[in-house]
N, C-alpha and C positions, 0 to 999 in steps of 0.2 A: 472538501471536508466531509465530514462523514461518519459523525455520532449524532444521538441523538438517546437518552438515557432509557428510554421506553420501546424508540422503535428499530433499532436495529438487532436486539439480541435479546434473549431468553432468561429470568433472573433465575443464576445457581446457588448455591449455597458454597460458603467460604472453604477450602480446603487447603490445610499448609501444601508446603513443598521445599525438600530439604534444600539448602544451598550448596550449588554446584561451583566447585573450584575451577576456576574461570584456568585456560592455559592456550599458549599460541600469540597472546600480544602480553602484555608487559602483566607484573606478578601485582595484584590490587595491593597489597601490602607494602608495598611500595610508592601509590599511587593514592586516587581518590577511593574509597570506598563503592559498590555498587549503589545507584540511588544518590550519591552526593551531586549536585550543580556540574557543569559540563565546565571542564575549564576554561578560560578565555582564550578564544583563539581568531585568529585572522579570519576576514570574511571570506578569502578566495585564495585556496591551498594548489589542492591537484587540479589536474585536467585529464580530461580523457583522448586518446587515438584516434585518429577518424573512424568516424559513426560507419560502421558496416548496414548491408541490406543483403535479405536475404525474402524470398518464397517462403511465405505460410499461412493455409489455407486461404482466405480471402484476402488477404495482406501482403505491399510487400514490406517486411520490418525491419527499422532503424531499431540499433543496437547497438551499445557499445560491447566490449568484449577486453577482461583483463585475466592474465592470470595463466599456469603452463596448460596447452591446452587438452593433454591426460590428467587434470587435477580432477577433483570430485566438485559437479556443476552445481551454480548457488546463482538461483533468477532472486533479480530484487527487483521490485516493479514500485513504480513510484505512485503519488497521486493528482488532485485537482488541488488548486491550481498549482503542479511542481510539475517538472520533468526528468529525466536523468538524472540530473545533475546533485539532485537528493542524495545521491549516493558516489559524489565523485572524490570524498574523500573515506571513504568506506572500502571501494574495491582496491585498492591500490594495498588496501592491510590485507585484507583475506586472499590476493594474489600474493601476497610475499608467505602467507603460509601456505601456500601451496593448491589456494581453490581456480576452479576456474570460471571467473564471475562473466554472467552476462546480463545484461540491464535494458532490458526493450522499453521502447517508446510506444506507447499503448496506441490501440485506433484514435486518431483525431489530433494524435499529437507530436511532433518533430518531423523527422523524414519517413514515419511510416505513412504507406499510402495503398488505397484500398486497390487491387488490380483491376478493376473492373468499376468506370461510372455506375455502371449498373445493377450494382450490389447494396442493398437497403443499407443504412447509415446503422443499425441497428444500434441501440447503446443499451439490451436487458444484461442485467446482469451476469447471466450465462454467457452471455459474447465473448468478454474479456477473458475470462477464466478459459473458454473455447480457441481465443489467440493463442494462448500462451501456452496448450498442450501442443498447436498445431506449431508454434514456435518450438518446443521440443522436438517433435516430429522433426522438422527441418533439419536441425542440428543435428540430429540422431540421438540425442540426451534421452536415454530410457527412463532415467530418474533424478530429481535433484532436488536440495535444498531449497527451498521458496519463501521468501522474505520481504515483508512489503509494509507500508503505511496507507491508511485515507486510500483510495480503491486499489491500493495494491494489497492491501488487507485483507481486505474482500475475496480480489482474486485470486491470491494463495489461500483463503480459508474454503473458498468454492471445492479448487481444483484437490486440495488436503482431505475434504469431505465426500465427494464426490471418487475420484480416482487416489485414494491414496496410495496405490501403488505407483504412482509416478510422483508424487511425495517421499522423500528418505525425511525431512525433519522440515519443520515450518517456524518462522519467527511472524509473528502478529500484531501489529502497535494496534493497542485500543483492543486487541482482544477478539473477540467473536464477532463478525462484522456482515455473516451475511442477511441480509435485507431481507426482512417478515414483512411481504404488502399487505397484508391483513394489518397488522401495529402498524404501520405508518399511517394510516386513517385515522387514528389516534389523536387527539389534540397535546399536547404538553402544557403546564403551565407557562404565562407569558411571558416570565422572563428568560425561559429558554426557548419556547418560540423565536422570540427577539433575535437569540443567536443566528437561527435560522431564515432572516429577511430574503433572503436571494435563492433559496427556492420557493416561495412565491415570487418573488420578481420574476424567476424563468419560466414559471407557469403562464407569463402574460405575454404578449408580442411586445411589447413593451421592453421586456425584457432580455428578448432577443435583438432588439436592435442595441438595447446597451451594453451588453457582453459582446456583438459584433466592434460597435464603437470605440467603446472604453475597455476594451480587452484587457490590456497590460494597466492602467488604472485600477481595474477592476483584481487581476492578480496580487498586487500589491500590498492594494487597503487589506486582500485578505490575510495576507502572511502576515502583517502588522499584528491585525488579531488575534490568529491561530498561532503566535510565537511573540508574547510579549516581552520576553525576559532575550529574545535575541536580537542582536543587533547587526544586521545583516548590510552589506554594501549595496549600492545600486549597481553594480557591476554584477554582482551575484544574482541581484534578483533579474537584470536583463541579461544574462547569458540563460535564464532557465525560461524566460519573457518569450524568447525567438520560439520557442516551442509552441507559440500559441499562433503563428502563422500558419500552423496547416490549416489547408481549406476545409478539412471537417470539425476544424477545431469545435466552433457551435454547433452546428446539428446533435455532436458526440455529448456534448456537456451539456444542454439541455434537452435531450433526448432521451438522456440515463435520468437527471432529476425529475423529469416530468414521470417517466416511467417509475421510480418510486413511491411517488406519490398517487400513480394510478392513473394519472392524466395521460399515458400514451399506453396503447395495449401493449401486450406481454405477444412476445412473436410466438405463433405455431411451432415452428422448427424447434424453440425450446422450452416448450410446453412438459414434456417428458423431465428433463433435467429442473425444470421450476416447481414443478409436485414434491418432488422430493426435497427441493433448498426451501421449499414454505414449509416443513415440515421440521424445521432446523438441526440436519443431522449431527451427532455427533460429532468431534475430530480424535479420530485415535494414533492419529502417526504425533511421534516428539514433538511439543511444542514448545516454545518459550512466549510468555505475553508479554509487553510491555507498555506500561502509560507514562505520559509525561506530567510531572505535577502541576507545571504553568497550560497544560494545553487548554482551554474551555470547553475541551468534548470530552474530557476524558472524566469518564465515570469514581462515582468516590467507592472506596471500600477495598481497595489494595490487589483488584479483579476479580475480589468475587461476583461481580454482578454478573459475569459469564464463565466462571471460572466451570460448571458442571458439566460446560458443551466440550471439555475438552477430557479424552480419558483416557489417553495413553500418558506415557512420562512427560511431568509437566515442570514448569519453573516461571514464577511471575517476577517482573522487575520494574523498578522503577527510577524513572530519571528524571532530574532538576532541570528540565528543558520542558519547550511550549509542543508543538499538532511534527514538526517537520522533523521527527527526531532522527533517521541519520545523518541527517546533513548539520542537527545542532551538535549533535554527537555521536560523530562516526567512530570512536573509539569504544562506547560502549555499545550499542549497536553492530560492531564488526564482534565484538565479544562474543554476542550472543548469538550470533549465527554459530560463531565456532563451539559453542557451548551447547545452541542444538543438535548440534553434529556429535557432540559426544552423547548428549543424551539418547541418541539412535544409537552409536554403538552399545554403551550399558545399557538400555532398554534390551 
């Protein structure tokens, strides 16, 4: 998970944004309006092909892969605790119009695995965002769509910030996400503290051995939280469960929250790239933000709370769903990729 009202982003000031005529899945006029409740749907739709692996950089990465493969490329990258599978009923739409999606498995979790024992577990924020241009790299993807929730947020807003020439257009649940270690020293009031128990729990040994433990216990209780209005199968939640068997699963997930908070150093190597994300760059490629109303992290105020870090062609939205929103509702969600896509073009 991966809000916290104070310390992960910058307050802006409110700015409209006209509404864009959704086009490529079904005509809302016909449908629910944007912002209405996700309609009721089975726990467990699509599937995905066998997970491909491929070489990049220190990685080698598990991936799924939909869609013709000259379409225009759209990375969704998932979060903690989810995997893939966030988005396995999402690519299956933006393949039928024509994208060509691919969905990596971040360090620490499914079949990606790090080429080298011998390569520090590293979990700073710059890591991830650093996978995933070296995941372009690999593919040969010069540029693509990047779309993500809970640290896929992050790491599309990193890499949109940072390189936005290898950004065409960005979708962002929760908005502006990259991590101010200065504001997270911050305290919050208690009852949002509260929300946040479990990173102190990772900050203790303690707390590694119960995330090694109660792994898939521990996944669970969370999505219960972070999605109370969904009502998910056990089947759903352990086909995305198995992802947590990789053996860097821990190190990776308590390595990043410890580093949030300041409890593990910030690596050398990207020392250069973190001067400038503590400085919280702007994002000028297309964006679309999105919160969910049931989510508990998700900021009040319709995005304005980060709405001024973004300043190219923007559109904010919102959906009657909790923290895991493509996988609550990949319909609208798949929308809004294709709706940032058009916002690059008319941009």
């Amino acid at each position: 998970m991966d809000f916290t009202p104070d310390r992960r982003h910058f307050l802006g000031v409110a700015a409209g944004a006209a509404a864009l005529t959704p086009f490529g899945l079904a005509d809302p006029a016909a449908g629910r309006p944007l912002g209405a409740p996700a309609p009721a749907r089975r726990a467990t739709r699509g599937s995905f092909g066998p997970v491909k692996q491929i070489k990049a950089g220190v990685l080698n990465v598990g991936y799924a892969e939909a869609g013709p493969a000259n379409g225009r490329p759209v990375i969704l990258m998932h979060g903690f605790p989810y995997d893939i599978h966030s988005y396995v009923d999402v690519a299956p739409l933006l393949a039928a119009a024509g994208y060509r999606v691919i969905v990596p498995y971040f360090r620490g979790y499914g079949t990606t695995r790090f080429l080298s024992a011998e390569t520090p577990r590293n979990a700073d924020q710059a890591a991830f965002a650093l996978d995933i241009v070296a995941l372009m790299d690999a593919l040969h993807i010069r540029k693509a769509i990047l779309a993500g929730y809970d640290w896929g947020s992050r790491t599309a807003d990193i890499i949109a910030a940072l390189w936005p020439h290898r950004c065409r257009a960005l979708v962002s649940v929760t908005g502006y996400l990259i991590t101010n270690l200065a504001a997270n020293l911050e305290p919050l009031p208690p009852m949002a503290e509260n929300a946040w128990w479990y990173q102190y729990y990772f900050a203790t040994e303690r707390g590694v051995t119960g995330l090694t433990r109660y792994r898939y216990d521990f996944g669970r209780f969370v999505w219960k939280f972070n999605s109370p209005t969904w009502n998910f199968s056990e089947e759903t939640y352990q086909r995305t469960a198995a992802a947590f068997d990789n053996p860097d699963y821990v190190p990776i997930v308590i390595g990043n929250y410890r580093w949030r908070l300041s409890l593990a150093p910030s690596e050398p190597e990207y020392a250069d790239l973190e001067r400038v994300l503590q400085r919280a760059p702007a994002i000028s490629v297309p964006a679309i933000t999105i919160d969910g109303r049931d989510d508990p992290f998700t900021p009040a105020g319709s995005g304005s709370a980060y709405r001024s870090r973004f300043t190219g062609p923007y559109d904010h939205r919102e959906f009657g769903v909790g923290h895991n929103v493509p996988q609550e509702d990949p319909e609208g969600f798949a929308q809004a990729v294709i709706d940032a896509d058009r916002l690059a073009v008319s941009g």
